[in-house]
C-alpha positions as CSV (number, residue, x, y, z in Angstrom):
1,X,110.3,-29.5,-29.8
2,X,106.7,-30.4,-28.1
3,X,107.3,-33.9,-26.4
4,X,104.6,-36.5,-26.7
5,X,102.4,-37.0,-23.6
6,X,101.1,-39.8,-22.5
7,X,97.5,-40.3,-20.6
8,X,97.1,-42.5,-17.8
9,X,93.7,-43.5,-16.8
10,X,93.4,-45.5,-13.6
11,X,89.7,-47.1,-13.6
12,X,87.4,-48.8,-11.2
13,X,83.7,-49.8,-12.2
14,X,83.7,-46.4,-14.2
15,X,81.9,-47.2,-17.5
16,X,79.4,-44.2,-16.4
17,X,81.7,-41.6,-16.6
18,X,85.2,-42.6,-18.5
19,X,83.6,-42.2,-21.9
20,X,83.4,-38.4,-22.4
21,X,86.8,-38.5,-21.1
22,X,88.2,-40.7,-23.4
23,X,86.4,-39.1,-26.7
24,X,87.4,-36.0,-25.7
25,X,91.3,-37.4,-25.7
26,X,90.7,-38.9,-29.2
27,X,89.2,-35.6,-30.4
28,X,92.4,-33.8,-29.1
29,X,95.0,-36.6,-30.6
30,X,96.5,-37.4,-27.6
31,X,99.5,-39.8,-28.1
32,X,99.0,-42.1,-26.2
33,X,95.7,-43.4,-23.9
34,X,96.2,-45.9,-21.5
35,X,93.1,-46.6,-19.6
36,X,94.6,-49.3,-16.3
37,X,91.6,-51.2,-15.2
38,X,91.5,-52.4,-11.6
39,X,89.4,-55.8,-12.4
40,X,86.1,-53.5,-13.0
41,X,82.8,-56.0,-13.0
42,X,81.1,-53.3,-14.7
43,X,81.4,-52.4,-18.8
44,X,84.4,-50.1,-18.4
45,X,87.0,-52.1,-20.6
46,X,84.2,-52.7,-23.0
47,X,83.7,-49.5,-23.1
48,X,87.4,-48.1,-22.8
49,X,88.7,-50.8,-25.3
50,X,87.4,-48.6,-27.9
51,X,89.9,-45.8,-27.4
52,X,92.6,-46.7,-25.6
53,X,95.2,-49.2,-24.4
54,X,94.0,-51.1,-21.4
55,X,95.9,-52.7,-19.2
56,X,94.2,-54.9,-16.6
57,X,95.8,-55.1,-13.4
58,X,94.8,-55.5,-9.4
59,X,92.6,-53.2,-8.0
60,X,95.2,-50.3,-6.4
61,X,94.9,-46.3,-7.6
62,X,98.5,-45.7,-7.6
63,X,99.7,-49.9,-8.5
64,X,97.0,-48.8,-11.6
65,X,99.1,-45.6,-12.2
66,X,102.5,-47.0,-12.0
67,X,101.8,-50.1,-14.4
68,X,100.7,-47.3,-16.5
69,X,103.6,-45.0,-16.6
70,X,105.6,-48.6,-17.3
71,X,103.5,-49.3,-20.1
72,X,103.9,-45.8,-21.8
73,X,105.8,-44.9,-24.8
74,X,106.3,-40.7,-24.3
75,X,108.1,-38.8,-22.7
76,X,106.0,-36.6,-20.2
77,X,103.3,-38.5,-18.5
78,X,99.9,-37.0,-17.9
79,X,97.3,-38.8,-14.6
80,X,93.8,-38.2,-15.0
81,X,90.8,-39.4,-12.7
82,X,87.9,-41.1,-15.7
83,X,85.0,-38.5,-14.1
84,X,87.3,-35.3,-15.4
85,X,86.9,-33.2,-18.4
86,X,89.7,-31.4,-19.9
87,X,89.7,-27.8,-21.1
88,X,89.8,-27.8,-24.4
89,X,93.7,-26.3,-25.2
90,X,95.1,-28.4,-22.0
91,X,97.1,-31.1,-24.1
92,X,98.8,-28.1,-26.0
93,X,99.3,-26.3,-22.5
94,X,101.5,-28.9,-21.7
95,X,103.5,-29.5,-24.4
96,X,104.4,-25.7,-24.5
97,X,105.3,-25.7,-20.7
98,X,107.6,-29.1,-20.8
99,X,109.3,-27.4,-23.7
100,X,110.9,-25.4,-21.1
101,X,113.8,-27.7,-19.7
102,X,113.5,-26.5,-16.3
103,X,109.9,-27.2,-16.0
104,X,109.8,-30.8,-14.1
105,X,105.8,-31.4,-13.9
106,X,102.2,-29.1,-13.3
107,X,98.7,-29.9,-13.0
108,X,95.7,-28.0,-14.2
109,X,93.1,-25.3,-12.6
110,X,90.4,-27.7,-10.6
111,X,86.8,-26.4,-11.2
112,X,84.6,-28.6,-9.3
113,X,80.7,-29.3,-11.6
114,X,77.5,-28.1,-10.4
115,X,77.7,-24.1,-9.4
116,X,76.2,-25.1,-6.4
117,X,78.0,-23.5,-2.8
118,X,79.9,-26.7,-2.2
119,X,81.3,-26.8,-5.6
120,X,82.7,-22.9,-5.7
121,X,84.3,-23.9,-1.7
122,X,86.3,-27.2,-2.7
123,X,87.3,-25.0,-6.4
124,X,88.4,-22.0,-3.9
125,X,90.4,-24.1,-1.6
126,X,91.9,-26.2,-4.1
127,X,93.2,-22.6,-6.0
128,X,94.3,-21.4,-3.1
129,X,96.5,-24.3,-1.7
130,X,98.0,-24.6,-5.5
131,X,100.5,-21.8,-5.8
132,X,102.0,-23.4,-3.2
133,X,102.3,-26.8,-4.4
134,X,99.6,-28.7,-2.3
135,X,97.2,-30.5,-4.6
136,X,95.9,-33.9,-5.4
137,X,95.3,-36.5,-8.1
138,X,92.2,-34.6,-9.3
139,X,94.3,-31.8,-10.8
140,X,95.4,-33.6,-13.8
141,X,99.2,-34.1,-12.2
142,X,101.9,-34.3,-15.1
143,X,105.4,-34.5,-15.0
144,X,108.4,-35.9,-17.0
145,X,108.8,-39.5,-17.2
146,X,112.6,-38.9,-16.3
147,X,111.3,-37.1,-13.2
148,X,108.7,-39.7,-12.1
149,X,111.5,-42.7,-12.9
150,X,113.9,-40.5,-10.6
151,X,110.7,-40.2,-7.7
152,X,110.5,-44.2,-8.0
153,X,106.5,-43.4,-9.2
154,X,103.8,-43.4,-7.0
155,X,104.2,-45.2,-3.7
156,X,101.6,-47.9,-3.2
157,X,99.4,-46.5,-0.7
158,X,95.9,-47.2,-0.4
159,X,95.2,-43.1,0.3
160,X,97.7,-39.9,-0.1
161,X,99.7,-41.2,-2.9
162,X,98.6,-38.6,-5.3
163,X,99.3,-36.0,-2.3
164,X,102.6,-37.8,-1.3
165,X,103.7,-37.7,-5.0
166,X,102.7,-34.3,-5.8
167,X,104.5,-32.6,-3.1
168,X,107.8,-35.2,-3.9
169,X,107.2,-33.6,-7.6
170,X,107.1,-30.1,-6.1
171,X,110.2,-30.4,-4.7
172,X,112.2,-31.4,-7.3
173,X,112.0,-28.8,-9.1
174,X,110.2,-26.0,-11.6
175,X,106.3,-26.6,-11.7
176,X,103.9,-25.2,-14.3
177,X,100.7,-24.1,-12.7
178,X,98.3,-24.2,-15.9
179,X,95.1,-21.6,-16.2
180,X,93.4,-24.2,-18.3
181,X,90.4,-25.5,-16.4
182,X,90.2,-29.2,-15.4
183,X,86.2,-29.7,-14.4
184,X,85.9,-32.2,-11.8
185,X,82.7,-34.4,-11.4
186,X,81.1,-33.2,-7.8
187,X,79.5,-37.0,-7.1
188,X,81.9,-37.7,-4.1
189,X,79.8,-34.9,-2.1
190,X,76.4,-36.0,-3.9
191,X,76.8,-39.5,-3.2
192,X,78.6,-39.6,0.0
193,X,77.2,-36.3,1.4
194,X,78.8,-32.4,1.6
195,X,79.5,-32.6,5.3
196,X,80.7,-36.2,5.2
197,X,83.3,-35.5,2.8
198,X,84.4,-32.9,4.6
199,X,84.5,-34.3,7.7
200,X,86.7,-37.2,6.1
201,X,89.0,-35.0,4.2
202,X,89.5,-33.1,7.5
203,X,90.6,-35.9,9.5
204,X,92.1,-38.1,6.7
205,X,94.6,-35.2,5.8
206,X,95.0,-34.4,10.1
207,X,95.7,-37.8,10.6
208,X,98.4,-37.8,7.9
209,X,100.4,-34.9,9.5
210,X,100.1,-36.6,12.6
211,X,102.3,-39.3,11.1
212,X,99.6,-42.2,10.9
213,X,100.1,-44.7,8.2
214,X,98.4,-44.7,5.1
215,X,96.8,-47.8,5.8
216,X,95.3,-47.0,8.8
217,X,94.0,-44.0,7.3
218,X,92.5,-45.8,4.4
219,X,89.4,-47.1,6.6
220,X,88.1,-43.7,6.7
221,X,88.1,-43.2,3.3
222,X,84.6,-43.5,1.5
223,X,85.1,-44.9,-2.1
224,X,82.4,-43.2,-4.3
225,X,81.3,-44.9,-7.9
């Protein structure tokens, strides 16, 4: 039996880009759409209101995703970022991997917009860290709500909580790597700069290793609307 699947969409001041998303979603007959709004001051529950649940909540990425998950009705819980667009068999590709018991969670194949040489370098890294179950929110990170109840959610973290939780999800059990593209808007590099964004991935994910707390690590990240 295909479980349902529910989509949790964590917003900030996104009404540019959640839209696409969330018609796509209806178009597919997702079961459930939560869009979690983080006290926007732009249109985006106007705009999300139209297709989804929303939730309104304080302004936190993974407080946003948790009071998601709470508020969900399904079974297997599906975190997307609003600037993503999903391929267009990826809500069946899930339901036919979580009807394999063993199968605990997955994400999706990033492909990063735009063709350009920083696009095809962050797509290449990201496919080749994957396989061996080092990936971020970006991906499209699903798993069963038994699992993510039994991980205690995301922890609250102002940075790395996707990171923290996918490689807690990785190591509780079977993961299903999915071929079905996720395309992934490049305007963190176009906005904040290609070399920038390196240079703060670098040192944010260094510093990390190194043991420094999330918090700390939070002032070098650049949020980009």
């Amino acid at each position: 039996m295909t479980p349902a699947i529910s989509v949790v969409i964590p917003a900030l001041n996104e009404e540019g880009v959640i839209e696409p998303l969330l018609e796509q979603l209806t178009a597919a007959r997702a079961d459930e759409i939560i869009v979690v709004d983080g006290r926007s001051t732009d249109r985006t529950v106007e705009v999300a209101s139209r297709y989804a649940t929303v939730l309104r909540v304080a302004p936190s990425r993974a407080g946003q995703m948790n009071a998601g998950a709470r508020a969900s009705r399904s079974g297997v819980l599906l975190f997307l970022h609003a600037d993503v667009q999903l391929g267009p068999h990826a809500l069946d590709a899930i339901g036919a991997a979580m009807r394999d018991p063993e199968i605990v969670g997955g994400n999706f194949d990033v492909s990063y917009e735009g063709g350009d040489s920083a696009a095809r370098l962050f797509t290449w890294i990201n496919r080749i860290r994957r396989p061996y179950g080092f990936f971020y929110g970006d991906s499209g990170i699903f798993c069963r709500r038994t699992v993510f109840d039994a991980l205690e959610g995301y922890r609250e973290w102002p940075v790395m909580e996707d990171y923290d939780f996918a490689r807690r999800l990785v190591k509780a059990g079977r993961m299903a790597y999915l071929d079905e593209p996720l395309r992934v808007s490049a305007r963190r590099w176009r906005n904040g700069g290609f070399w920038s964004t390196v240079s703060s991935w670098f040192w944010i994910q260094s510093l990390y290793y190194a043991g420094v707390p999330p918090h700390r690590l939070a002032r070098l990240y650049r949020h980009v609307r």
